[in-house]
N, C-alpha and C positions, 0 to 999 in steps of 0.2 A: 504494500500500500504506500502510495507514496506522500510525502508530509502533508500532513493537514491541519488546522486550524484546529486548537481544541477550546470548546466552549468549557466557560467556569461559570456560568450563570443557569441559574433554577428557570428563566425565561417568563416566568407567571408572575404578575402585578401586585408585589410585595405587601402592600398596605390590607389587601385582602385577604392571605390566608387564614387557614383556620386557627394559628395560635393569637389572632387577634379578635375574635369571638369572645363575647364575657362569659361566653358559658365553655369556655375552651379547656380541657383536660391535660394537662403535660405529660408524658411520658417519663417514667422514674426510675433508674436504674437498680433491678431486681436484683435484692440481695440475698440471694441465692446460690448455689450451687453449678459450676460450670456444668453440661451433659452435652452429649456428641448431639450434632444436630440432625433430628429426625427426617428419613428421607422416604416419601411414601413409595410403597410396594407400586409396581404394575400389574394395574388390573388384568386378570389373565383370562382369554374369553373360553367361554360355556364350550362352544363346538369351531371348525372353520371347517368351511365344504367349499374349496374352490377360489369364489369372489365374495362369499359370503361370510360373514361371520356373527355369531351370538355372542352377548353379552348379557350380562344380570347384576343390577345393580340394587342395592338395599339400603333404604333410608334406615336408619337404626340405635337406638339407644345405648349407652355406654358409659364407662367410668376409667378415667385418664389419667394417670400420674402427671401433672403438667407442674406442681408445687411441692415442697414438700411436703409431708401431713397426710391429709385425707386424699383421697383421692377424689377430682373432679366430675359429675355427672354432664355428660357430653353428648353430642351427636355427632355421626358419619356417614359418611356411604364407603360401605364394605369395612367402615372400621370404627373406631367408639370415635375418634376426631377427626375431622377434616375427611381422608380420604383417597383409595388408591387413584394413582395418578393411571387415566384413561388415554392409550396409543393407539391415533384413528389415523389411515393412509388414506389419502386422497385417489378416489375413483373407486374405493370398495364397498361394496352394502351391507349397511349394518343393522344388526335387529336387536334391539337392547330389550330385556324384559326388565321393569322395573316394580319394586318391592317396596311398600311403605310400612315398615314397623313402628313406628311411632306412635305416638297416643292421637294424633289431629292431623290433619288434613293437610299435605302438602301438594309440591309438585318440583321436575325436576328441568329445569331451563339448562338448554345450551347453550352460556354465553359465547358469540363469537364464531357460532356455526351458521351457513346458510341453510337452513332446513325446514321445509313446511310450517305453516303457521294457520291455526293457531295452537293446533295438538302437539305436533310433532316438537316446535320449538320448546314448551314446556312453560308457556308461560299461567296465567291465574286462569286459562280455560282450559287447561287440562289436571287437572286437580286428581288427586291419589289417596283414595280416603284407608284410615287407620284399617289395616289388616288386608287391604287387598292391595292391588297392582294394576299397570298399566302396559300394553307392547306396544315401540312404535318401531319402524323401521326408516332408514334413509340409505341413499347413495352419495356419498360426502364430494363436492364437488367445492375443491378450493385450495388455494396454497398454503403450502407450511406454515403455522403457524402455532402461539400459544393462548390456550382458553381455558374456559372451567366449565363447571356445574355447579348451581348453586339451587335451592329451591329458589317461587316465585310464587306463592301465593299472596293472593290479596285480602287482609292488607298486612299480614305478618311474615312479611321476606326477611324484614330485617332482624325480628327474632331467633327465627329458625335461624340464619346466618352465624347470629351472634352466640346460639348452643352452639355450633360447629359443623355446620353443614356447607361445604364448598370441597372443589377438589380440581386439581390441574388437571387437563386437557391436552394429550402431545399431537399438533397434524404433522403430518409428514408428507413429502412428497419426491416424485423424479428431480426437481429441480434443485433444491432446496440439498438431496444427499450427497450432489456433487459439488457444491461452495465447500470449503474447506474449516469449517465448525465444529469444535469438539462436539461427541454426540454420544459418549458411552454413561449411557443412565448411572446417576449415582456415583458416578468419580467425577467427568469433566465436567457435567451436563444436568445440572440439579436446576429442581422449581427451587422459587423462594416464594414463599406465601405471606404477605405480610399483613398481620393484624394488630388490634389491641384489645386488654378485654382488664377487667378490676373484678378480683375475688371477692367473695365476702365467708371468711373462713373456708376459703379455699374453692369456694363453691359459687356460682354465676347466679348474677341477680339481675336477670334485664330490667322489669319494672324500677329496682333501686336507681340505677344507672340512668335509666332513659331519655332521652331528651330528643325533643319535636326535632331540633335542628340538626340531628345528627348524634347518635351516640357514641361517646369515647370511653375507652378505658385507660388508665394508667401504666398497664404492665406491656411489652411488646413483647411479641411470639415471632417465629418465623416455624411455617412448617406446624405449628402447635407446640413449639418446645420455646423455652423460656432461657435465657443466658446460653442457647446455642454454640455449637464447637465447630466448624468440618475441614477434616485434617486433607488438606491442599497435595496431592498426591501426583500431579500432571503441572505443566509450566500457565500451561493455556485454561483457564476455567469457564465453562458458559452456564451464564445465570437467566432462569425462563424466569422474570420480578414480576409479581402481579400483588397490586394491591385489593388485598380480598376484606379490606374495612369498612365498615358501615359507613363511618362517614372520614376518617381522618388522612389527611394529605400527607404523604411522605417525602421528605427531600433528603436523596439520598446523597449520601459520599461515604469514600472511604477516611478513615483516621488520619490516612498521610497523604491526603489529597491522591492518592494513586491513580490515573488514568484509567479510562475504559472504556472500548466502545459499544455503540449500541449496533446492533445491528437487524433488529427487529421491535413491530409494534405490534398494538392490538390483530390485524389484519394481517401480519406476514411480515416476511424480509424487506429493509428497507432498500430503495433503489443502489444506495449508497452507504458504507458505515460512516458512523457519524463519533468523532471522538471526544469525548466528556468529562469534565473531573467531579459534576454535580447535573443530580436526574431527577426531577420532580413528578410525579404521579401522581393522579387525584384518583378518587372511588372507581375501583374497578379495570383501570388501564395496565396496560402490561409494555415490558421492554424485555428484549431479549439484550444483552450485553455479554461481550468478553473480555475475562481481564486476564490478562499477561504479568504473570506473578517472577517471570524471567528475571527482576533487580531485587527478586527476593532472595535469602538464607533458608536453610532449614532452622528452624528454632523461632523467627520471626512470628508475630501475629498482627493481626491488619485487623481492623473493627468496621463494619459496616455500619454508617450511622443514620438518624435521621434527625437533623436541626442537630441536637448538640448530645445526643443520649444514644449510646449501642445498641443493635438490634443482636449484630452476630457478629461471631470471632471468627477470621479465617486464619489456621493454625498451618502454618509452612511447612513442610515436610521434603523429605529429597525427590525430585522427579528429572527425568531424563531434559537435556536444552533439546529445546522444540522453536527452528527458526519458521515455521509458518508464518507467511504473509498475505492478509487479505487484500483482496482485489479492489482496488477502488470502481469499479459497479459490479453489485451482486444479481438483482431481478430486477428482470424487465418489467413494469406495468403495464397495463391496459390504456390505451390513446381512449381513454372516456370523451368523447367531446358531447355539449347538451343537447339534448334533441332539439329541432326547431321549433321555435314558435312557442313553447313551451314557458310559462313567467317562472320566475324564481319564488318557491316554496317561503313563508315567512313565518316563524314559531319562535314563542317569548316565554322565556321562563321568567316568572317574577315570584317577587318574596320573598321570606325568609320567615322560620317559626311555622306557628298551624295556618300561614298567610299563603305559604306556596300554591302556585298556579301554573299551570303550563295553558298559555293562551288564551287565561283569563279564566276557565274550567277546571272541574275537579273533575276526574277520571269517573270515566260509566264504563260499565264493561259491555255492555249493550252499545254502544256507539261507535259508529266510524268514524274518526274527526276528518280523513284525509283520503285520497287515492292516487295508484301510482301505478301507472302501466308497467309489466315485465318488458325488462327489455329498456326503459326509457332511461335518459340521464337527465336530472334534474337536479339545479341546483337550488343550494336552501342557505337560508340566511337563519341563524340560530344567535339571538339575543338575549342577552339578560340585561334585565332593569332594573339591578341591585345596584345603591349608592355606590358609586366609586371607591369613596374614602370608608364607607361603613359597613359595606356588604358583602359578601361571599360568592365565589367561585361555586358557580352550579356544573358538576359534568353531564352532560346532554350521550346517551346509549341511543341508540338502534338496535332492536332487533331486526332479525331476517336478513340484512343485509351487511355492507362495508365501505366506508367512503373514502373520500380522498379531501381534504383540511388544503383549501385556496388561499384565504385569509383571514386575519386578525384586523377589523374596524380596518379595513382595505389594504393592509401592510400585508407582508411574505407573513406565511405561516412561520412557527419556532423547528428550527435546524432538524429536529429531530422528527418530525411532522409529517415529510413528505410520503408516506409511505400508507397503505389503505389502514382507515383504523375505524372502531366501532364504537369508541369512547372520544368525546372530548372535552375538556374543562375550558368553560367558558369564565374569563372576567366580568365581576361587576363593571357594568357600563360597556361590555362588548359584543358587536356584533361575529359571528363566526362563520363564514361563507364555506360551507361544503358539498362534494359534488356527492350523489346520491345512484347508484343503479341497483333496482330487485332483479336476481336470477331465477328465484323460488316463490310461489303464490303461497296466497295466505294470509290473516290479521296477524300485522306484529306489533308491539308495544313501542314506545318512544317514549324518553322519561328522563329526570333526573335520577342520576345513580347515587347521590347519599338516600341510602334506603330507607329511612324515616323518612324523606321527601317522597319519595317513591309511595310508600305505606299511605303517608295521607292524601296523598291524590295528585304529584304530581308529574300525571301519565296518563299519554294517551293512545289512540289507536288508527296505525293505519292500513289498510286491504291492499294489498300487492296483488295486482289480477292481470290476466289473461282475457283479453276479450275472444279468442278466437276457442275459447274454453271457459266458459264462465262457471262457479261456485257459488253454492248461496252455503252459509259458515252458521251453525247455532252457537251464538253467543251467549255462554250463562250470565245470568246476575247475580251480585255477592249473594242476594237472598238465596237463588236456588242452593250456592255452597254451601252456604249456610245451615239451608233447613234438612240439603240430606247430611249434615257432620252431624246433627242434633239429630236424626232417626238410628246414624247407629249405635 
């Protein structure tokens, strides 16, 4: 790769983050006990016949070593926390049967996948009531990239979240195996999951904690482990970062400013690596980065941080010198250009507290606020109308689909941008110009991602259709949920 510019800047409009909220939680350095940092299993599937493959996934109750003491009562899928990390290749069909052991009524969303909507994506109309299950199947059509699962029912995503329910998503594909990217699970090529949560004798108290505007906790986890270890065993390390928080922003860096590049976002590999000594992610966004621990020692340890507090230790160890060099361009993108004649899409988030609105509306699940031909490119202007000096960073999701980030209040998107993504944090007082195409029909959701935003209603709904195929979609209302979780 030949030299490039390295950015030191978080890029997002200071005055606004979340540590200037009055109701804003810091993060506290646990005083605990160093432990290796936990790296989830791969989900390993039920049968393969071919191009096809099964999977079984189980929402499920559990109890977690995460502190010393008692142990934590937890949620997972396939595991008491978080969750096996799920390896989906691009262009295979996949038939997931899923399992809802829990006491209430879930469901399980694919962030980050294109896949039918509104069952298949998993969002509050396909609902998985206590003791039965649901099968959907897909053909994964998309490039490499990292996602999760997380439930999404309406209006407790961010409960369920905050027991432990979420889990990393690997895509893979022809393209993507030949860039030259550490890729061996669990040595080079680890998730990092980052959260927060505050015990209460060890034990989770969403009600205690809660707040309209976004709930925080105190203690940071990565992965569900707490004062995190993982012993650096390769010179090259690829980190898949997804911030899987309710509501709180991460800016990350290393302890010794250590360089790193990104090389991937929400939607896939970026056209270009992009090199960084500081990476800011709001609710939900992912980066793929590699760091080259090559001016390290064995014996050295290097602290990933966020603002001024540890999340995790990376502990140095002997590995072989590895001169790999990235290519300064990785993937081609798609020439999206908009369709004609077509106006630009206009959606405003405003608010803050039990105020939030997305276009002035509170979410009906019976409603289509919007539509959008398969096939079409449409551009959308995404605004928030939060005071400059006093308001908050809303991240604006898509389901069903993935875009492409034009610009910022008409300036170049931030360095690390250019690349498709399905998450983006909007500044108070900014407009966010992104380009828009559905491959897959369906109703998919559009929302703020601080999930107590989301919970009170700020989200909405739009039909991705086919006219040359048309769909009529039965859309529940929270009552119907409702009344059949109260018949079983």
């Amino acid at each position: 790769m030949s030299e490039q510019k390295v950015y030191n800047d978080y890029f997002y409009d200071e005055p606004v983050y979340d540590l200037h909220d009055g109701g804003y939680v810091p993060l506290k350095v646990p005083d605990v006990p160093e432990k290796p940092l936990t790296i989830p299993s791969v989900l390993k599937p039920d049968k393969v016949d071919g191009n096809d493959v099964w999977y079984t996934i189980r929402a499920q109750a559990g109890e977690t070593q995460i502190l010393p003491g008692a142990k934590t009562k937890t949620w997972g899928y396939n595991a008491s926390l978080l969750g096996q990390t799920v390896v989906l290749k691009d262009g295979i069909h996949y038939h997931v049967h899923i399992v809802n052991e829990l006491p209430e009524v879930t469901t399980l969303h694919w962030h980050g996948l294109n896949v039918p909507g509104p069952v298949t994506d998993g969002g509050p109309h396909a609902p998985i009531y206590p003791g039965e299950s649901r099968d959907i199947d897909f053909i994964l059509n998309q490039p490499a990239q990292t996602d999760w699962i997380h439930p999404h029912p309406c209006p407790n995503t961010a409960r369920q979240v905050w027991n432990g329910l979420a889990a990393a998503v690997v895509v893979t594909d022809d393209v993507e195996s030949k860039l030259p990217f550490p890729r061996n699970y669990g040595v080079d090529d680890i998730p990092v999951i980052l959260q927060d949560r505050s015990y209460h004798d060890n034990q989770l108290d969403y009600d205690a904690d809660y707040d309209v505007d976004g709930t925080l906790g105190d203690t940071p986890l990565v992965n569900g482990t707490v004062n995190g270890v993982f012993k650096v065993t390769t010179q090259r390390v690829r980190l898949r970062i997804l911030n899987g928080a309710d509501r709180r922003e991460y800016r990350l860096h290393f302890s010794d400013d250590h360089e790193f590049t990104q090389v991937g976002s929400d939607g896939g590999i970026l056209p270009a690596p992009v090199k960084l000594t500081k990476l800011m992610l709001t609710c939900a966004e992912r980066a793929e980065v590699i760091v080259d621990f090559g001016d390290h020692k064995p014996g050295d340890r290097v602290q990933l941080m966020s603002d001024d507090v540890p999340l995790m230790t990376f502990e140095i160890g002997k590995f072989e010198p590895d001169s790999t060099q990235l290519p300064d361009h990785l993937v081609d993108l798609a020439d999206w250009e908009p369709t004609p004649g077509l106006p630009v899409e206009k959606t405003v988030m405003s608010g803050m507290d039990d105020e939030v609105r997305l276009d002035g509306k509170l979410f009906d699940m019976q409603r289509i606020d919007r539509k959008q031909k398969l096939g079409d490119v449409v551009d959308w202007d995404v605004t928030n109308t939060n005071d400059m000096g006093s308001g908050m960073i809303h991240p604006f999701h898509m389901h069903g689909c993935h875009f492409l980030v034009l610009s910022r209040n008409g300036k170049a998107p931030y360095p690390n941008e250019h690349g498709y993504k399905d998450v983006v944090g909007v500044n108070a007082g900014e407009t966010v110009r992104i380009r828009v195409m559905f491959d897959v029909p369906g109703v998919f959701m559009y929302h703020c991602h601080i999930l107590e935003h989301e919970d009170t209603g700020m989200m909405a709904q739009i039909e991705a259709y086919d006219p040359d195929h048309p769909q009529t979609f039965h859309l529940l209302s929270m009552d119907d949920v409702n009344n059949r979780t109260n018949q079983n």
